[in-house]
C-alpha positions, 0 to 999 in steps of 0.5 A: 504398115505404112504405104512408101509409094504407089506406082502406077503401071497401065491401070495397075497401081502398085503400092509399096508398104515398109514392114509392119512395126508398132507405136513404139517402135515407131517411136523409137525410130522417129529422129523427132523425139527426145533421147529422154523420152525414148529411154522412159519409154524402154523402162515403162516396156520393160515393167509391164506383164501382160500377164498382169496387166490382164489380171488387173482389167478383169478383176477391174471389169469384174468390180465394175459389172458386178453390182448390174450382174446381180440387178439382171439376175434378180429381175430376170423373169424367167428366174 
């Protein structure tokens, strides 16, 4: 949310904040970007499967962590 104005009312101050919106809409919003940009952005937006997206860190996460898992388990004295 970005902060609009502040007002000051005795020792009260008021802040106005405009509706919460994401980075691209932001984007998308702005009059400083690219008509090109924006439209490749749309497309990227539309590719993407969270659901995939997901899948992919983990078994990413999974490959990284996977050689220490194995370390700890192997030196764990309580084993």
């Amino acid at each position: 949310m970005k902060l609009i104005s502040k007002e000051r009312i005795g020792s009260k101050t008021i802040k106005h904040h405009d509706p919460p919106k994401t980075p691209y809409h932001r984007t998308l919003q702005s009059p400083l970007v690219l008509l090109s940009v924006k439209n490749s952005l749309s497309k990227q937006l539309e590719q993407l499967n969270p659901f995939v997206l997901r899948k992919a860190i983990e078994n990413k996460l999974n490959r990284i962590l996977k050689p220490f898992t194995k370390r700890s388990l192997a030196n764990d004295p309580l084993r």
